[in-house]
Backbone as numpy.savetxt, mean C-alpha at the origin, in Angstrom:
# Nx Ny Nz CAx CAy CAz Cx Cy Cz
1.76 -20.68 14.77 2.14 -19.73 15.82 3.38 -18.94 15.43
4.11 -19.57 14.75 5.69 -18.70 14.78 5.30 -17.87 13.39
4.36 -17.83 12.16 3.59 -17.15 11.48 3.61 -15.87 12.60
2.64 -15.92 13.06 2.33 -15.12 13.72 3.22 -14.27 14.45
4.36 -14.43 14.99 5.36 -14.18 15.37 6.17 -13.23 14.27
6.02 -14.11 13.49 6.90 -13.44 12.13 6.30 -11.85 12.07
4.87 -12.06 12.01 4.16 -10.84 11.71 4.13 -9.63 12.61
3.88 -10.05 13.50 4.20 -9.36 15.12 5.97 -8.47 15.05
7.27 -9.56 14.90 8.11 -8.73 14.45 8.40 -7.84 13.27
8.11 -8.26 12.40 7.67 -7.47 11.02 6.86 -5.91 11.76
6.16 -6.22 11.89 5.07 -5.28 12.27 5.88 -4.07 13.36
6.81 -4.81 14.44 7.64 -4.24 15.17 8.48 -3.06 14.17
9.23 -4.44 13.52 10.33 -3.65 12.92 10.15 -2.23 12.11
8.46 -2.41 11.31 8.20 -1.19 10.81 7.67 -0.10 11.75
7.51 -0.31 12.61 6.47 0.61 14.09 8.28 1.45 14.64
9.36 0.96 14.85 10.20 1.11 15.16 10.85 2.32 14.88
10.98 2.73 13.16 11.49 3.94 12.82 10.32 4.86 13.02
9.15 4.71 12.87 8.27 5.75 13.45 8.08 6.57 14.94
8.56 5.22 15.80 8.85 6.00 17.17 9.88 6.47 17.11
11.30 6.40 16.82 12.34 7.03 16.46 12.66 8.59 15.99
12.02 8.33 14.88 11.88 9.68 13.66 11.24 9.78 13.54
10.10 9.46 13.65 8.47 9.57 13.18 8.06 11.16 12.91
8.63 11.60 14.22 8.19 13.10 14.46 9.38 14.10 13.37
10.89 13.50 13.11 11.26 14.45 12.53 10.53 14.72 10.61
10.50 13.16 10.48 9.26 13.33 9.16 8.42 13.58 8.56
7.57 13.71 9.75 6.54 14.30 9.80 6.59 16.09 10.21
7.33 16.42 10.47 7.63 17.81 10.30 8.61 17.92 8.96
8.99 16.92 8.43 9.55 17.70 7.36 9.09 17.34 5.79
8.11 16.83 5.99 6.89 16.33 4.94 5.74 16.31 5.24
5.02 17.14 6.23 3.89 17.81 6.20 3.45 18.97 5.73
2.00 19.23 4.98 1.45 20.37 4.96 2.54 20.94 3.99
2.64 21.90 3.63 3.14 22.99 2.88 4.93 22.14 2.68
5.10 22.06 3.79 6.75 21.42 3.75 6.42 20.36 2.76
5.99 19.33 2.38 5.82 18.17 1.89 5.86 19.16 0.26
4.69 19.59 -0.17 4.54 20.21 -1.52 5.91 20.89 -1.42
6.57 21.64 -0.72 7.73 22.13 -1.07 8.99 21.56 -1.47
9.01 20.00 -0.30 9.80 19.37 -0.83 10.08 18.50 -2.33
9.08 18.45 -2.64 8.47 18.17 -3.85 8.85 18.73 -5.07
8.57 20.19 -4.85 8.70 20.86 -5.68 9.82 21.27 -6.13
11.15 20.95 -5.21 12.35 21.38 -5.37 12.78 20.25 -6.81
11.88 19.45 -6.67 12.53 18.58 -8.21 12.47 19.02 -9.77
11.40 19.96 -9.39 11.21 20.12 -10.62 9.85 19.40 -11.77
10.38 18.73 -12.67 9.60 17.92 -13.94 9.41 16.77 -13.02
10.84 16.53 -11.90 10.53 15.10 -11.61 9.99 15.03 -9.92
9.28 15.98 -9.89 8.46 15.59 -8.38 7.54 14.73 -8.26
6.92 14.36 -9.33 6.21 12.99 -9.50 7.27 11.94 -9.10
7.89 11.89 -9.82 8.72 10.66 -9.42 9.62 10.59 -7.95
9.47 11.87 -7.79 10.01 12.11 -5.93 9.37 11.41 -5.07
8.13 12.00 -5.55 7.14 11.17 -4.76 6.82 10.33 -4.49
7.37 9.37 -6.24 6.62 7.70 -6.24 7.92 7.30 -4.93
8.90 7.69 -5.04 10.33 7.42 -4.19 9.71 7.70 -3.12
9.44 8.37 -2.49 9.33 8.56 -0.97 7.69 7.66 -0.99
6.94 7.57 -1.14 5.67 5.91 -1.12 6.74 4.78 -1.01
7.25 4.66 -1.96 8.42 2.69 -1.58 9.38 3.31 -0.75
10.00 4.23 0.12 11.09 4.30 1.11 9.54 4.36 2.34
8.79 4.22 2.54 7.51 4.28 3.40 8.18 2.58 3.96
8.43 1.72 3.16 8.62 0.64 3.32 9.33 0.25 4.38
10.42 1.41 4.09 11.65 1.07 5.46 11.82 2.29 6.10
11.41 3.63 6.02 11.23 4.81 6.59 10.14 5.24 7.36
10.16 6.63 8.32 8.61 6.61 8.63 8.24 8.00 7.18
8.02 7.88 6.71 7.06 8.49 5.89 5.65 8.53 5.84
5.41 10.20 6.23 4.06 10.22 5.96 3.13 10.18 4.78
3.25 8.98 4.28 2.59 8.42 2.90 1.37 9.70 2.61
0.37 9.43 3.24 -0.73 10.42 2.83 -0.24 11.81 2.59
0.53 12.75 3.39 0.56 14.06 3.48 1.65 13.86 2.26
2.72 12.87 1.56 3.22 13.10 0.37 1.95 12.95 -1.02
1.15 11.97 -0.47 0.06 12.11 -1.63 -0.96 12.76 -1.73
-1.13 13.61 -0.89 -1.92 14.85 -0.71 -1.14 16.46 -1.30
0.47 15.82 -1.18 1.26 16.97 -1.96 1.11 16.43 -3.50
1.08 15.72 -3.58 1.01 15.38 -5.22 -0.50 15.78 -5.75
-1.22 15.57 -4.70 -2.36 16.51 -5.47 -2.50 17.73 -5.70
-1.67 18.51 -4.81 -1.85 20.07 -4.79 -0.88 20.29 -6.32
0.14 19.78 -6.05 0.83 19.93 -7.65 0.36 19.65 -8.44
-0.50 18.14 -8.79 -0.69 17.93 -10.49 -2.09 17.48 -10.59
-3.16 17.69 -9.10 -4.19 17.82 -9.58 -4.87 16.57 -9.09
-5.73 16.15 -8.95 -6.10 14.97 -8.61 -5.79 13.87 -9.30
-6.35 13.85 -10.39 -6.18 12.81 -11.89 -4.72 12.32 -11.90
-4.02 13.35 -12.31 -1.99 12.89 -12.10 -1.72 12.74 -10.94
-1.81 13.66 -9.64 -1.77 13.30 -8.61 -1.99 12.00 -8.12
-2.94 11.59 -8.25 -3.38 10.18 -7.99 -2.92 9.27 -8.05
-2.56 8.98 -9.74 -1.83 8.29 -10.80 -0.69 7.95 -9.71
0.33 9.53 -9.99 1.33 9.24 -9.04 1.44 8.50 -7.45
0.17 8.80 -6.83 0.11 8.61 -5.24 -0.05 7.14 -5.84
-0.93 6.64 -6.24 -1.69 4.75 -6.30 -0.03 4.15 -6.81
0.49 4.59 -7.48 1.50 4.12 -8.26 2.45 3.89 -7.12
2.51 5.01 -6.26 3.95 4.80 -5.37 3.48 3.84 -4.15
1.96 4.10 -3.80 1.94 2.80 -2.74 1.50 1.33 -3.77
1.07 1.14 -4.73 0.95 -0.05 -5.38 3.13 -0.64 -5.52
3.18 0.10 -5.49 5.01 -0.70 -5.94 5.58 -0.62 -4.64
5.31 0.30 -3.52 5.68 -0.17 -1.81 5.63 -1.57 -1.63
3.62 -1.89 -1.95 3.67 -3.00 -1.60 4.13 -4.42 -2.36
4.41 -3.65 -3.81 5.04 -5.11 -4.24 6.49 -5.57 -4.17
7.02 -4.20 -3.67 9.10 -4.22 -3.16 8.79 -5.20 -1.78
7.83 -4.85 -1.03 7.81 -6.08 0.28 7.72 -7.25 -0.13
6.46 -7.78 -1.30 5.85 -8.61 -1.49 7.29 -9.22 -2.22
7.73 -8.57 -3.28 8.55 -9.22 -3.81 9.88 -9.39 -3.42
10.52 -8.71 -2.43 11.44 -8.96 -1.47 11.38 -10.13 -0.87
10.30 -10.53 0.14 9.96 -11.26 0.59 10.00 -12.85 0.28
9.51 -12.91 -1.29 9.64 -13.78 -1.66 10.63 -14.44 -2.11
11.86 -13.19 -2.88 12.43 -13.66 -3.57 13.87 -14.87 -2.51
13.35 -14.49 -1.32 13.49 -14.81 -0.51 13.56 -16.67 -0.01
12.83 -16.85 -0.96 12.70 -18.48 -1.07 12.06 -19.33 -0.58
11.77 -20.41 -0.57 10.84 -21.45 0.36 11.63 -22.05 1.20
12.99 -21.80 1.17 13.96 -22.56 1.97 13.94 -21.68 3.33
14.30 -20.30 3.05 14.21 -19.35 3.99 12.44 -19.50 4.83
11.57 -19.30 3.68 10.73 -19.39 4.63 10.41 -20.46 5.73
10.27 -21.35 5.16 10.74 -22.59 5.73 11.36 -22.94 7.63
12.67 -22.41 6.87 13.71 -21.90 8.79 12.73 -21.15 9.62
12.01 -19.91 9.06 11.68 -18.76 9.51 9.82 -18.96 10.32
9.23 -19.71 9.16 7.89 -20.31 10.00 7.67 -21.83 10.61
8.78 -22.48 10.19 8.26 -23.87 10.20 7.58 -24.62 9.39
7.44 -25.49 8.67 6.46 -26.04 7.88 5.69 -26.17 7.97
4.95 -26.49 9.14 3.03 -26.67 9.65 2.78 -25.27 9.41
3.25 -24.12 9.98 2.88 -22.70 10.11 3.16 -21.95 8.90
3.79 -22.51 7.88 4.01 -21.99 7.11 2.99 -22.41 5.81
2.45 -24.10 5.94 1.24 -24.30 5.16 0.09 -23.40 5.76
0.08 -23.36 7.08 -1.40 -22.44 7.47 -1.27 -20.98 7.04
-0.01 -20.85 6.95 0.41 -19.19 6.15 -0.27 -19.01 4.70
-0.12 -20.27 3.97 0.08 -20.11 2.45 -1.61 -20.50 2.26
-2.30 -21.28 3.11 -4.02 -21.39 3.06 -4.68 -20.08 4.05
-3.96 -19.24 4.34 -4.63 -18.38 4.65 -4.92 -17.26 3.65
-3.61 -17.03 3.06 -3.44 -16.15 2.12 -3.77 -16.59 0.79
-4.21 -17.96 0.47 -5.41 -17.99 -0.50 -6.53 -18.20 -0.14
-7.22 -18.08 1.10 -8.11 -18.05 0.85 -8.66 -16.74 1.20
-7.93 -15.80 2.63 -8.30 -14.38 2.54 -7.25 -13.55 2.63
-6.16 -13.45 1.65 -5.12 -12.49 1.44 -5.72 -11.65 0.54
-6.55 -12.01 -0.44 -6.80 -10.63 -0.85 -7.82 -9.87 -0.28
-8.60 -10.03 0.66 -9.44 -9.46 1.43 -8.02 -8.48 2.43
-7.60 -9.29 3.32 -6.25 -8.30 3.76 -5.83 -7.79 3.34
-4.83 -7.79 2.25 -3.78 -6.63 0.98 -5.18 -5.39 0.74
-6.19 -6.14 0.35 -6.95 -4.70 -0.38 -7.31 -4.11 0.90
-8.03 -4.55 2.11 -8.47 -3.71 2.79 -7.77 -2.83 4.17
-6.31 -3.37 3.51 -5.39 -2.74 5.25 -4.54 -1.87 4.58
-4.58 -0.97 2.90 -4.02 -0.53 2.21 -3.68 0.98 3.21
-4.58 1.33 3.47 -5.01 2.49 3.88 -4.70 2.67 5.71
-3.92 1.86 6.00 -3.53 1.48 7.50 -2.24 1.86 7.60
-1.90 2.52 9.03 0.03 2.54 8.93 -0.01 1.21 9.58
1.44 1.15 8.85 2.26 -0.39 8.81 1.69 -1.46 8.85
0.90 -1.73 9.12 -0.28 -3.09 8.77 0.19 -3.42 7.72
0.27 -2.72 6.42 0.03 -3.01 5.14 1.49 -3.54 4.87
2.61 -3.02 4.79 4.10 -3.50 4.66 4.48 -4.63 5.42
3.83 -4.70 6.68 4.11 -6.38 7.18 3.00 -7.15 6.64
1.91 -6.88 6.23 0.99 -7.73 5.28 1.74 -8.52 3.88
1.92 -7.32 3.18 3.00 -7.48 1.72 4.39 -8.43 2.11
4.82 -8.51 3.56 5.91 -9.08 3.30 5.64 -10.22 3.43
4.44 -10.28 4.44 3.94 -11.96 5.08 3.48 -12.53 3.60
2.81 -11.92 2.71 2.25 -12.34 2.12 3.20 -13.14 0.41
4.22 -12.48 0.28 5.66 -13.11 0.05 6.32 -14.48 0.11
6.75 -14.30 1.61 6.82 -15.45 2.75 6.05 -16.08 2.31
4.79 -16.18 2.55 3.95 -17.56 2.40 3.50 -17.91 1.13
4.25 -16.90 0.07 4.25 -17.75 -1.34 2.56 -17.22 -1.98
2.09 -16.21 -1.33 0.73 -15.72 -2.29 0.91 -15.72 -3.54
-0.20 -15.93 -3.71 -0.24 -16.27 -5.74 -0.25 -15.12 -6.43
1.33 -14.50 -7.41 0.80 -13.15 -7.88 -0.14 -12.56 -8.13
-0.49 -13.80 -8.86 -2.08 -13.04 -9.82 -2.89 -12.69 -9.00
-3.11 -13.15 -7.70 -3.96 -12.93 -6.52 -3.35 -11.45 -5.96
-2.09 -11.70 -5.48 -1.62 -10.38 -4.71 -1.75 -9.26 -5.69
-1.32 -8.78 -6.63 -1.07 -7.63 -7.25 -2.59 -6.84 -7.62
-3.39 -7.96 -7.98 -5.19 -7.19 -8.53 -5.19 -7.12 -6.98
-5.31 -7.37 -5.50 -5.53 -6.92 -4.64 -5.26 -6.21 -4.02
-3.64 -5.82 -4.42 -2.77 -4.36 -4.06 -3.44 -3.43 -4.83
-3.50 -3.49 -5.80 -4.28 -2.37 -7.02 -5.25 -2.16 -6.54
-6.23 -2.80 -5.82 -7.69 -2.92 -5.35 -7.33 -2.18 -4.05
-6.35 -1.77 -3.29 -6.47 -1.23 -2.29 -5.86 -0.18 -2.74
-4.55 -0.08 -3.07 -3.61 1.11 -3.90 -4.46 2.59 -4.66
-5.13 1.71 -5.18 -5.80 3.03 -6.12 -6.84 4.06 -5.33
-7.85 3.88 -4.91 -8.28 4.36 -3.99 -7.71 4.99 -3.08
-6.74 4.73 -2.17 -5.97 5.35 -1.51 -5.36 6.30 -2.01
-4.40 6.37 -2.78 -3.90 7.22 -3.66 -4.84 8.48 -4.21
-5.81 7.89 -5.05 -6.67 9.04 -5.90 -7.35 9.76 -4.35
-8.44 9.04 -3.26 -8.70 10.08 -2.10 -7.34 10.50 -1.64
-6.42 10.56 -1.14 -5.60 11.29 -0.97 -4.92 12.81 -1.77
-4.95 12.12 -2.97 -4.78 13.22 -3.80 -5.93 13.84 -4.15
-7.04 13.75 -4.05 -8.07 14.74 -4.61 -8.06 15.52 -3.06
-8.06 14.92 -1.68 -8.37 15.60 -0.77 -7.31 16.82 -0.82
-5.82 16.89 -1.30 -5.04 17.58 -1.21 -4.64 18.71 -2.40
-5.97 18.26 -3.27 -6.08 19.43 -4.42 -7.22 20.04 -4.15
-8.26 19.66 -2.95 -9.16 20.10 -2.61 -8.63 21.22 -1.49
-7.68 20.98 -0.86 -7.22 21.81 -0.33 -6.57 23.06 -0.31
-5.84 22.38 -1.31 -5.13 23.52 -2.14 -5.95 24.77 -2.59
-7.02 23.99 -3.06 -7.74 25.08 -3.60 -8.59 26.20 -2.87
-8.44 24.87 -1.11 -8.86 26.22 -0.16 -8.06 27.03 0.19
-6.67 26.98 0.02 -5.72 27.95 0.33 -5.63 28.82 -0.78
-6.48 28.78 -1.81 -6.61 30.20 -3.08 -7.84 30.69 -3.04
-8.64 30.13 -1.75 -9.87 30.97 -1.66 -11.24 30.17 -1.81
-10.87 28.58 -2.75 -11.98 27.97 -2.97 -12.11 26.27 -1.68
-12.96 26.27 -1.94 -13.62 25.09 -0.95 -12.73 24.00 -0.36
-12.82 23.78 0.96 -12.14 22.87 1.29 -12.04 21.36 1.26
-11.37 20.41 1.09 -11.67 18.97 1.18 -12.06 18.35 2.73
-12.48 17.07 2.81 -13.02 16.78 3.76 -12.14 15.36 3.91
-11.09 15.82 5.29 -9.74 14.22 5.26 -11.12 12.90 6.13
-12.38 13.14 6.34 -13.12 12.22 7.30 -13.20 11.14 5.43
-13.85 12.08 4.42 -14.33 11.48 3.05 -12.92 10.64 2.56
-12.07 11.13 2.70 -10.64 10.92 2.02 -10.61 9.46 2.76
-10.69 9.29 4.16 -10.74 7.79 4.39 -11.37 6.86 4.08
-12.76 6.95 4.26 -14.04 6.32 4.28 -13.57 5.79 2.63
-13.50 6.82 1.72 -13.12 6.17 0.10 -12.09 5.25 0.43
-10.75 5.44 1.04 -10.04 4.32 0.78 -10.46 3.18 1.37
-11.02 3.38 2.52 -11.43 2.08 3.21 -12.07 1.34 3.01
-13.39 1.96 2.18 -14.88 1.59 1.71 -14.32 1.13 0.21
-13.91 1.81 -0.65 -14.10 1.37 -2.42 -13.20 -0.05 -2.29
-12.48 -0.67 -1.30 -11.72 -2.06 -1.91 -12.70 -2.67 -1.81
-13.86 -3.09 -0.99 -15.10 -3.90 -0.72 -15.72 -3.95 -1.53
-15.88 -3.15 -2.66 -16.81 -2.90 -4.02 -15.39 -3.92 -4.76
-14.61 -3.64 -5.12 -13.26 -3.28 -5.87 -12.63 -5.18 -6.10
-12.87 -5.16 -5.07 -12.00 -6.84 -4.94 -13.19 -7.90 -5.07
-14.23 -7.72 -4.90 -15.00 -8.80 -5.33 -14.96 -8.87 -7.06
-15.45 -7.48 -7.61 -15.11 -7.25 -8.81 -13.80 -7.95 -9.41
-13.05 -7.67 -8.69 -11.12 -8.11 -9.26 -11.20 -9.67 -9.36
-12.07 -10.42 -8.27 -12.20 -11.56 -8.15 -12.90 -12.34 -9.01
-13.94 -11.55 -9.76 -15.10 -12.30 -10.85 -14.09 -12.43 -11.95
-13.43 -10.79 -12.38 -12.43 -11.47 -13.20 -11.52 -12.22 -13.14
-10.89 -12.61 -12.28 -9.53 -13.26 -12.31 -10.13 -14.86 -12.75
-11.63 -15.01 -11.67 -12.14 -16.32 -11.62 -12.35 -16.91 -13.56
-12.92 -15.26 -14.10 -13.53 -15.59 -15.43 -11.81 -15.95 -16.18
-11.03 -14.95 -15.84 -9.95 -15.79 -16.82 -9.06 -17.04 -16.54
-9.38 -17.84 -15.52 -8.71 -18.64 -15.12 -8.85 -19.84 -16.01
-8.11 -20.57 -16.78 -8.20 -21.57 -17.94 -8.91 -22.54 -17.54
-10.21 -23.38 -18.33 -10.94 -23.82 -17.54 -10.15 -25.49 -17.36
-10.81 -25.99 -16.52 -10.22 -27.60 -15.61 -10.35 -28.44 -16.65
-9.43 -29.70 -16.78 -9.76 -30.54 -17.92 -10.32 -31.60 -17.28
-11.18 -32.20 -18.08 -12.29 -33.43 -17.04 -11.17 -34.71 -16.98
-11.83 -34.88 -15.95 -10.73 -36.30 -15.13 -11.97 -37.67 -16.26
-12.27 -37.73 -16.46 -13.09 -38.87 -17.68 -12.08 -39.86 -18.78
C-alpha cells in the first residue's frame, strides 16, 4: 500500500508543475515557437533538445511538440535519433536517481513487505509498464522513478525504456517533418498515426527485447 502511495505522490509531484506553468510552456515551445527556440542554438539544437526531453523530468515540457521540432530541423532519421535519445536518458536520470538512492532509503520510504511486492512486480511486469506508458504524460517519470526504488534489474529496465523511447521519438519526429513539409506546400502528417506508432510498436518491440535478453542470459548450472 505505501508503494502505492509513493507512486500516487510521485505522480503528484510531476502533475504539479504542469498545473502551475504548464500553460506558460506550452506557449513557449509550441508549434513554430518550439523550432525557433531550437534554432537559436545553432550546430547544437540537437543537443538543446536532448536537454529540454531530461528537464521534462522536473519541468512541464512539452516533450512531443520539442520532438516534433527536431524533426522539422533535421528530418526524421536525426530528428528521431535526437527525440528517442532525449526521452530514453529522461527515463534513465529518474530510474537512476532513484536508485542511487539506496535500499536503505527505499526501505524508510515503502516498508519492507511493500517494497518486496514493489521489486516482484517490476520483475515480473515492469517492462511491460516502462515500454508501454513511454508515450503518456507523467505516468512514465513516476514509473522510471518507482522502478529505481524497487531496485528493477538494469538489464530489464533500459531494453524496455529503449522499447518504448524509440518509437516515440522517431513518430514524433517524422510527424513534425511531415509537417513541416506541409508548411512548404507538401503533405501533411497525421498526429492520430504519430500515437497509435508509439503506443502500438512497444507490443511488437518488448517481447522481441525479451527473447533476447532471455537468449543471452548465462545458462543455470545443474544442482547434480
Amino acid at each position: 500500500m505505501r508503494l502505492v502511495v509513493i507512486f500516487l505522490v510521485l505522480a503528484l509531484l510531476f502533475a504539479v508543475p504542469f498545473l502551475v506553468w504548464g500553460g506558460e510552456f506550452t506557449a513557449a515551445l509550441s508549434g513554430q515557437a518550439a523550432v525557433a527556440a531550437l534554432a537559436r542554438h545553432g550546430a547544437w539544437a540537437g543537443a538543446a533538445g536532448i536537454g529540454l526531453l531530461v528537464a521534462d523530468l522536473f519541468l512541464p515540457i512539452p516533450a512531443t511538440a520539442v520532438m516534433a521540432a527536431l524533426g522539422i530541423l533535421y528530418g526524421p532519421l536525426l530528428g528521431g535519433t535526437y527525440s528517442a535519445l532525449g526521452s530514453f536518458l529522461a527515463g534513465a536520470v529518474g530510474y537512476g536517481a532513484a536508485r542511487l538512492a539506496g535500499r536503505r532509503a527505499a526501505v524508510f520510504l515503502a516498508g519492507e513487505r511493500d517494497l518486496a511486492r514493489g521489486e516482484r512486480f517490476f520483475e515480473r511486469y515492469g517492462g511491460w509498464a516502462v515500454a508501454l506508458a513511454r508515450w503518456l504524460p507523467i505516468l512514465p517519470e513516476a514509473l522510471a522513478c518507482l522502478a529505481g526504488l524497487a531496485r528493477m534489474p538494469a538489464r530489464r529496465f533500459f531494453p524496455a525504456l529503449a522499447c518504448g523511447s524509440i518509437p516515440l521519438g522517431f513518430a514524433c519526429a517524422a510527424l513534425g517533418a511531415a509537417t513541416g513539409r506541409a508548411g512548404e506546400g507538401g503533405g501533411g502528417g497525421s498526429p492520430m498515426l504519430a500515437v497509435v506508432l508509439a503506443a502500438l510498436l512497444p507490443l511488437a518491440l518488448w517481447p522481441l527485447a525479451q527473447l533476447l535478453l532471455r537468449r543471452s542470459e548465462p545458462p543455470k548450472a545443474n544442482d547434480e
